[in-house]
C-alpha positions as CSV (number, residue, x, y, z in Angstrom):
1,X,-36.5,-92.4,-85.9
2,X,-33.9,-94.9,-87.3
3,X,-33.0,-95.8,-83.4
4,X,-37.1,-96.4,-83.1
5,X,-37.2,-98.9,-85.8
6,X,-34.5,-100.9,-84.6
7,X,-35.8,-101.3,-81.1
8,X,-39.1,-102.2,-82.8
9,X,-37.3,-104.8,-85.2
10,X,-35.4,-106.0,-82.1
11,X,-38.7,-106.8,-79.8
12,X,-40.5,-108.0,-83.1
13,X,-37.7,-110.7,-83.3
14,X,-37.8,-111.7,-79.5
15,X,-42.1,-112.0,-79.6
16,X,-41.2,-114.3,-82.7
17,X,-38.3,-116.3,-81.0
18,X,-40.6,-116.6,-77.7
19,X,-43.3,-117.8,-79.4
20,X,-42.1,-120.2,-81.9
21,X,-40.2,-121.4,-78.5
22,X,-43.9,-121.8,-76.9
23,X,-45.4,-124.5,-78.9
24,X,-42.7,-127.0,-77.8
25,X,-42.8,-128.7,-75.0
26,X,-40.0,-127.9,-71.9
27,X,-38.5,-130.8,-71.2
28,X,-35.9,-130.0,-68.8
29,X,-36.3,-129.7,-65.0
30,X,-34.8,-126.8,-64.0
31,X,-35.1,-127.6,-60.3
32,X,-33.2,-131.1,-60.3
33,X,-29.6,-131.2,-59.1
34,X,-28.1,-132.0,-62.0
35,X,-25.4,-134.5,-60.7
36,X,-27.7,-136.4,-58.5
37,X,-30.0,-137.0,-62.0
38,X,-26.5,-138.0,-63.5
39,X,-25.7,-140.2,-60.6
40,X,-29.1,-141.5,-60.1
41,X,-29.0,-142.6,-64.3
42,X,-25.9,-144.2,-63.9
43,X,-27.0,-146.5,-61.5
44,X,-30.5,-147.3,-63.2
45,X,-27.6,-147.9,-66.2
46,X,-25.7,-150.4,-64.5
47,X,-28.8,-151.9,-63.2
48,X,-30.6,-152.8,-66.6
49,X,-27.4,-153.2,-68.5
50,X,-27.6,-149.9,-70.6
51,X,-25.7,-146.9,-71.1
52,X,-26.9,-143.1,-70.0
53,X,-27.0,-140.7,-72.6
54,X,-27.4,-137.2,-71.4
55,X,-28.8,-134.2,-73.2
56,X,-27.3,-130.9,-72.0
57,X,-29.0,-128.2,-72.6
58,X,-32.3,-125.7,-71.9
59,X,-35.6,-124.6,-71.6
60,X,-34.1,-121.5,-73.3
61,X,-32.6,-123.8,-76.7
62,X,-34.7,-124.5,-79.1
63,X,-32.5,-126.7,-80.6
64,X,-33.2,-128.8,-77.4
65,X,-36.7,-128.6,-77.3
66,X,-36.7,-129.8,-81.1
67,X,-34.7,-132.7,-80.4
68,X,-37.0,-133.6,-77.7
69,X,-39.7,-133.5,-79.8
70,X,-37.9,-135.0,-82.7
71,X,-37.4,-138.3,-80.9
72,X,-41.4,-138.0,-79.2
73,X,-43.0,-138.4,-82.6
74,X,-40.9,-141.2,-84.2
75,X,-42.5,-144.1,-81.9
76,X,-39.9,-146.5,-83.1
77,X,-37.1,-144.4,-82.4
78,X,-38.5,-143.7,-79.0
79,X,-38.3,-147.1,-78.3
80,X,-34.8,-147.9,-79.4
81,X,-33.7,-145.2,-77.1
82,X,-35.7,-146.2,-74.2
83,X,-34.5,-150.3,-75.0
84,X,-30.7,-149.2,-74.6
85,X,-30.1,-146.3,-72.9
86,X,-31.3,-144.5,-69.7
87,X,-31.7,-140.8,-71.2
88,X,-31.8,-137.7,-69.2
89,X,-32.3,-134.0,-69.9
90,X,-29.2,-131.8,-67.6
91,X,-30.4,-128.6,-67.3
92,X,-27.8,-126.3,-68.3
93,X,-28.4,-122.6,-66.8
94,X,-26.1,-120.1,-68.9
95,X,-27.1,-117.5,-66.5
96,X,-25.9,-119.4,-63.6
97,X,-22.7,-121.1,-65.5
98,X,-20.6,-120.2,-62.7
99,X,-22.7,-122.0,-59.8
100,X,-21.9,-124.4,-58.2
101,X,-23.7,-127.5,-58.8
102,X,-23.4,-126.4,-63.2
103,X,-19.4,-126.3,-63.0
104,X,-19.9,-129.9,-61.1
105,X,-22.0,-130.9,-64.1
106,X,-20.1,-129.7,-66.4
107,X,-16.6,-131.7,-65.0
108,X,-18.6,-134.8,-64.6
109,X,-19.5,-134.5,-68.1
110,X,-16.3,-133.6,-69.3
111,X,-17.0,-130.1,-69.9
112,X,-19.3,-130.5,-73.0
113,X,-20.7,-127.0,-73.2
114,X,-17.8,-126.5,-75.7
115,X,-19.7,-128.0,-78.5
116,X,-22.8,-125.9,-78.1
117,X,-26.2,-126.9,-77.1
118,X,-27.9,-129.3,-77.3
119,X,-25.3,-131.8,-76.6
120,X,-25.0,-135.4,-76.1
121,X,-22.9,-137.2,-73.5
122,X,-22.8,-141.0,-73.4
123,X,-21.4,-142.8,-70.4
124,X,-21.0,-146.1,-69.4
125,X,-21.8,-148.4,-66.9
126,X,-19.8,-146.9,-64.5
127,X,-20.4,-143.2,-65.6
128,X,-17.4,-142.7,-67.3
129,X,-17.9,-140.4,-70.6
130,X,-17.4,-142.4,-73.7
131,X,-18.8,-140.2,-76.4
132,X,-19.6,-136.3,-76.7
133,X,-21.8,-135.9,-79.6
134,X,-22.0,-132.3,-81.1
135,X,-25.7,-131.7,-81.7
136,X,-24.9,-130.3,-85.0
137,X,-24.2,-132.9,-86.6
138,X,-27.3,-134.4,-86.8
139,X,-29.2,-131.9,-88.3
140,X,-30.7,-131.5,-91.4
141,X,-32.2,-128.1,-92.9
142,X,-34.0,-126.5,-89.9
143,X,-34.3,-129.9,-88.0
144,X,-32.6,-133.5,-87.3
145,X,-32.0,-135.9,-89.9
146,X,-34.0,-139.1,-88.6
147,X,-30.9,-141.3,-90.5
148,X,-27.8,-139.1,-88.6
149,X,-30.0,-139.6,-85.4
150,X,-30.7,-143.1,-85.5
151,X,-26.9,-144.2,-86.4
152,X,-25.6,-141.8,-83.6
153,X,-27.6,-143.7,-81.5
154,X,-27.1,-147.1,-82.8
155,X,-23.4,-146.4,-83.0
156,X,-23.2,-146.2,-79.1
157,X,-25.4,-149.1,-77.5
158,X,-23.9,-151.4,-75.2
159,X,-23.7,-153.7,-78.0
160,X,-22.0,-151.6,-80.2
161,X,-19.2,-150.3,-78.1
162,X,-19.2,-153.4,-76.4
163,X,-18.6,-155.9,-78.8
């Protein structure tokens, strides 16, 4: 009986996790070699005089997912974002961790998966890692703090780091 109820408690909990997980949107392509998109942002970077900012992470995190959504529905801060910084989602498999193309990413990147997920790598120009940004940080109660947010961000444009 008691083993009964915990195997109920325990599915109740995953049906909840799964569907709160549902009404965000997935945002990263789990398809897309990871350091081609990294590659491919850097040179955009250099290009249009920005700085990439990758966020590793999931499908899976719903940390992630928030963050994605976070910055979608403050118009202003979507903006800033796309005025100084080429952004990208790396897809960050846990179940594949030991593959190839992920332990690539992960040295190119400067092995961020340390700090949990999501997390933020900025690179320059060149796509040498300036910045790893624990997610954590930035939160606030059971989301982001739009002021932690916006002065991470502000904090690392060209300009800033530049100057």
């Amino acid at each position: 009986m008691k083993r009964h109820l915990i195997v109920t408690a325990i599915a109740a909990l995953l049906a909840l996790t799964a569907s709160a997980q549902s009404d965000l949107k997935k945002i990263y392509d789990e398809n897309t070699d990871p350091v081609e998109q990294i590659d491919k942002a850097v040179r955009q970077a250099k290009k249009e005089g920005k700085f990439v900012i990758s966020q590793v992470g999931g499908n899976w995190c719903r940390w992630c997912l928030m963050f994605a959504d976070f910055v979608e529905k403050d118009a202003e801060l979507t903006q800033f974002i796309d005025e100084n910084f080429v952004f990208i989602h790396s897809n960050y498999n846990p179940r594949e961790r030991a593959g190839e193309k992920t332990l690539e990413m992960l040295k190119k990147l400067g092995n961020p998966e340390r700090f949990g997920f999501p997390v933020f790598v900025v690179m320059d120009q060149t796509g040498k890692v300036i910045h790893t940004q624990d997610s954590s940080f930035l939160e606030e109660g059971n989301g982001y703090s739009r002021d932690k947010v916006v002065r991470f961000f502000q904090n690392w444009t060209p300009e800033a780091v530049v100057r």
